[in-house]
N, C-alpha and C positions, 0 to 999 in steps of 0.2 A: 684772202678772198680768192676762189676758185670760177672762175666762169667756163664750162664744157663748149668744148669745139662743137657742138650741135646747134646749142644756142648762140652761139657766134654766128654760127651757119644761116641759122635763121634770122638773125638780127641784119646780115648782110642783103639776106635776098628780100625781106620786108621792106629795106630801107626806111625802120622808124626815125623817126623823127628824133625817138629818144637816145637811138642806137649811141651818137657820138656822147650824148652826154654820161650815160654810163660807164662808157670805157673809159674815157676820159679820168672819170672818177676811180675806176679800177689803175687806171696807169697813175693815177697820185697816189695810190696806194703803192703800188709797185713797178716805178716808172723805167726798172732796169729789163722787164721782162718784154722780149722782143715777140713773143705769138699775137700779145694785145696789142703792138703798135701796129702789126699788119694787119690786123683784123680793123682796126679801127683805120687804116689808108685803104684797104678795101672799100669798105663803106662810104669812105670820102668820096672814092674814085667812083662808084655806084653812085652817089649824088650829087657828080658831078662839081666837087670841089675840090679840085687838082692840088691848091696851096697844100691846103691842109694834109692831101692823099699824101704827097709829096716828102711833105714835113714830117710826115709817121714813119714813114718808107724809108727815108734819108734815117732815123735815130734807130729803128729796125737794121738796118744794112752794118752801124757801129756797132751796136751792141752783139751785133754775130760775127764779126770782120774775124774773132778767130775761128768761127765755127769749121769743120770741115765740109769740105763739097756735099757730101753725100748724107749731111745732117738733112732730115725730111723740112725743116722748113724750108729750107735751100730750094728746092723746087716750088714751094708757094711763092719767095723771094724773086726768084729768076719769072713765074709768071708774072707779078704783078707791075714786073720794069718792063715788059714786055708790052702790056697793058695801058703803062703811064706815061712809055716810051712811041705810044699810038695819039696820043693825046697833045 
């Protein structure tokens, strides 16, 4: 299952209702794949549900722990602690 970073995009700044449950269901599908866990702790964090922001963010951070610096999610990463780190 493929979800585009546009509709992500969009699904963050809506803040639908349905957002987490989608992904949710994308990450049972593929729950090693770190773009959907921060996409989905974005959304958390957009509706103001920290646990759970948290909880994606923190399996997000593992599943990249070897990435290098300069992998581009790294900087979505480094924003969103920054974010969660205001909170």
């Amino acid at each position: 299952m493929f979800i585009s970073r546009s509709f992500c995009q969009v699904l963050i700044h809506l803040k639908m209702l349905e957002a987490p449950e989608l992904l949710n269901g994308v990450i049972a599908y593929s729950p090693d794949y770190a773009t959907y866990r921060l996409k989905l702790a974005r959304i958390y964090l957009n509706n103001t549900n920290l646990d759970e922001a948290r909880t994606h963010y923190q399996k997000a951070i593992e599943l990249l722990a070897q990435s290098d610096e300069d992998y581009i999610l790294m900087d979505e990463v480094r924003e969103l602690r920054n974010k969660l780190e205001l909170h």
